[in-house]
C-alpha positions in Angstrom: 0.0 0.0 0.0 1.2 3.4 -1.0 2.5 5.7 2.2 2.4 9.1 3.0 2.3 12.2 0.4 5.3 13.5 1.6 7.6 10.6 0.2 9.1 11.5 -3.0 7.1 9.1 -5.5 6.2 8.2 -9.2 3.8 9.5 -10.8 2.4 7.4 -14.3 0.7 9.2 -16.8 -1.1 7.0 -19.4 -3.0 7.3 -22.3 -3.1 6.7 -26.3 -1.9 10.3 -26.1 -3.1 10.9 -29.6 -1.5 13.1 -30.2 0.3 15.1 -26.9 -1.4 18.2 -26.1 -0.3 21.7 -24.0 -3.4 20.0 -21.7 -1.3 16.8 -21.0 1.7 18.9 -19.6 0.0 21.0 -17.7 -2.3 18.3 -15.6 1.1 16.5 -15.4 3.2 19.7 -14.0 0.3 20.4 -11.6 -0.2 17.0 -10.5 3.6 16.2 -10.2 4.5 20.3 -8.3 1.3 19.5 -5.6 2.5 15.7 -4.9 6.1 16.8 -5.2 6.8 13.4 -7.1 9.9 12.9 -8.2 9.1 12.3 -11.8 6.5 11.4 -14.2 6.5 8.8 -16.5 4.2 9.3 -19.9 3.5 5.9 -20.8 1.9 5.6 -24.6 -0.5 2.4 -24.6 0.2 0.8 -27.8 -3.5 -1.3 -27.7 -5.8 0.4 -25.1 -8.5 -2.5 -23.5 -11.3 0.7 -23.5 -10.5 2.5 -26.9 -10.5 1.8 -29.9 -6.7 1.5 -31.6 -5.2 4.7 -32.7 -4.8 5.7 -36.1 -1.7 6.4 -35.8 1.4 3.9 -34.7 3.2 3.6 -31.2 6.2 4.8 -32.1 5.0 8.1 -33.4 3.0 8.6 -30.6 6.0 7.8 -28.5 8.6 10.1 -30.7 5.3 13.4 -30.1 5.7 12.7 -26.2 9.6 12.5 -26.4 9.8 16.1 -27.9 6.6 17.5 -26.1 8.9 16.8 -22.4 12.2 17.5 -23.8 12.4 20.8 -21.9 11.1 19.6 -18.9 13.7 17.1 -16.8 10.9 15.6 -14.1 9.2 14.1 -17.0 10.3 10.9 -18.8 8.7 9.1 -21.5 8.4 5.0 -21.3 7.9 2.5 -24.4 6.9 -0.1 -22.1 3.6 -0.5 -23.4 4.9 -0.4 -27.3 7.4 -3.0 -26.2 4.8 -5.9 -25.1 2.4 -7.1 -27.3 -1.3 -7.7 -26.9 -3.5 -5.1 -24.7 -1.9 -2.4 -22.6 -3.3 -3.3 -19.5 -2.4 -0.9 -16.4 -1.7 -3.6 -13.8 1.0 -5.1 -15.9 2.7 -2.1 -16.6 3.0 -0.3 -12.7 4.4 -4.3 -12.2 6.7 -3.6 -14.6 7.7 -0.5 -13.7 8.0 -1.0 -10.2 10.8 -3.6 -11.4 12.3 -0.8 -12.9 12.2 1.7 -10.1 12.8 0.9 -6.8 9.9 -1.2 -5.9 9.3 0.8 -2.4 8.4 3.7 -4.0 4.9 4.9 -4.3 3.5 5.4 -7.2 0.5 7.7 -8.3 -1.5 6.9 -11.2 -3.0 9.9 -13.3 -6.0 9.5 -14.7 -9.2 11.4 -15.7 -12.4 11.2 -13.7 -14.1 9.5 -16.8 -11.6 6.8 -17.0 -11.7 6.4 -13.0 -15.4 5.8 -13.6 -14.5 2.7 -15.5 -11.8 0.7 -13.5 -14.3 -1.5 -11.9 -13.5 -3.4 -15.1 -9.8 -2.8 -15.2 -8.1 -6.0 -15.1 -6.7 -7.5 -11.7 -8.4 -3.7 -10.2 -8.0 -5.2 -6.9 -4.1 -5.6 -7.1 -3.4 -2.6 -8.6 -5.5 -0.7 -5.8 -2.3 -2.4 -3.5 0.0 -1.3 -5.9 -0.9 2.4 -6.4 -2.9 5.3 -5.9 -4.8 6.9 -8.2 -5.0 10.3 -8.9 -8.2 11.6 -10.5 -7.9 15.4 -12.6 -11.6 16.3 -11.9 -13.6 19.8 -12.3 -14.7 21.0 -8.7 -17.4 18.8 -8.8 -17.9 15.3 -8.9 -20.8 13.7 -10.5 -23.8 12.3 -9.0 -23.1 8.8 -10.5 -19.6 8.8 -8.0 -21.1 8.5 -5.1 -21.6 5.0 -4.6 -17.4 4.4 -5.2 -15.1 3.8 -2.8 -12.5 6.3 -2.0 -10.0 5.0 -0.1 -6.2 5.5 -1.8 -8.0 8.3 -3.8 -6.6 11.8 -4.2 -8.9 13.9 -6.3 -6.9 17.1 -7.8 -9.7 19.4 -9.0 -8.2 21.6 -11.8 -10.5 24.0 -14.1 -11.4 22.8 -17.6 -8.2 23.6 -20.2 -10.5 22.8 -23.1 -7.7 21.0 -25.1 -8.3 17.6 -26.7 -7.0 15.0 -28.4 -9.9 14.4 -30.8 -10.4 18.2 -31.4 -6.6 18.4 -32.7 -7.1 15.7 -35.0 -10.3 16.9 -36.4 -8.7 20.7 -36.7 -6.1 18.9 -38.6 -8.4 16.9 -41.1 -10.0 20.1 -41.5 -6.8 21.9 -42.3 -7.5 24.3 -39.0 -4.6 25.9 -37.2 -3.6 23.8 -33.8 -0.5 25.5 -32.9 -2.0 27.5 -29.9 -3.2 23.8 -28.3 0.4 21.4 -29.1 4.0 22.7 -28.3 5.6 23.4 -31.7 8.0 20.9 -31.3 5.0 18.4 -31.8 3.4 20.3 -34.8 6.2 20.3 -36.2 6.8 16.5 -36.2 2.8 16.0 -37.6 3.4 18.7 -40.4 6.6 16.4 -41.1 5.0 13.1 -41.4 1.8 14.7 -42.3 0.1 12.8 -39.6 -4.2 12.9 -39.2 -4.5 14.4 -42.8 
């Protein structure tokens, strides 16, 4: 079970990240400044269990999220996911990881409240509950169908709507709509390269 808040800890930030946004830094800086973890990973899931499978290949993804965190040094980027074949399902990468990193350490996993929502059906939920602790971006209120969850090993960071996503980007792109103000131009410079989501 993870300890207290003041250890220095992990925290693991997945998603198809499809592409990387200014959105995903800045819940990941937030999260990682008010937990005063000692790093996040951004780990790309090469087949996610809830989503369909993105357009667009792992290693792209991974290359956008490699130059969106260049500039920032508590941020790392993990092909762990790309690496094992099949589904990328959460409990098999934070064990894993934990064999990378020093298994004592706590580790915090990020997540939206939307995909919180749907973890009773996460594989092996009940181990990873022992394994980590979630950390849910929310708005300042949580919705009615919540209340019936449990809590425990829960911290809830409420942080105000940035209005940036991933599907909006790639529709702007399609459309051949300007996205620079929502990716860092280090990232729309790799799409416009490989003319990715045209």
């Amino acid at each position: 079970m993870v300890s207290s808040e003041n250890s220095k800890g992990i925290g693991i930030f997945g998603g198809t990240f499809n592409p990387i946004h200014l959105g995903h830094l800045i819940i990941a800086g937030k999260v990682r400044e008010s937990l005063n973890l000692e790093k996040i990973i951004f780990v790309p899931a090469r087949y996610p269990p809830h989503k369909r499978a993105p357009e667009i290949g792992g290693l792209h993804r991974y290359r956008m999220v490699k130059l969106a965190i260049s500039d920032n040094s508590y941020f790392v980027a993990s092909k762990i996911e790309l690496e094992r074949e099949g589904k990328s399902y959460t409990i098999d990468t934070v064990n894993a990881l934990k064999k990378i990193y020093l298994p004592e350490k706590d580790f915090y996993f990020i997540l939206g409240l939307d995909a919180y929502l749907e973890t009773g059906s996460w594989k092996e939920i009940e181990k990873l509950k022992k394994l980590i602790r979630f950390v849910v971006v929310k708005r300042s209120i949580i919705p009615s169908e919540t209340r019936n969850l449990s809590f425990k090993d829960v911290k809830f960071f409420d942080l105000e709507p940035i209005g940036i996503s991933s599907s909006e980007i790639r529709s702007r792109i399609k459309k051949g709509k300007s996205v620079h103000t929502l990716l860092p131009d280090k990232v729309m410079d790799y799409i416009q390269q490989h003319h990715l989501y045209e």
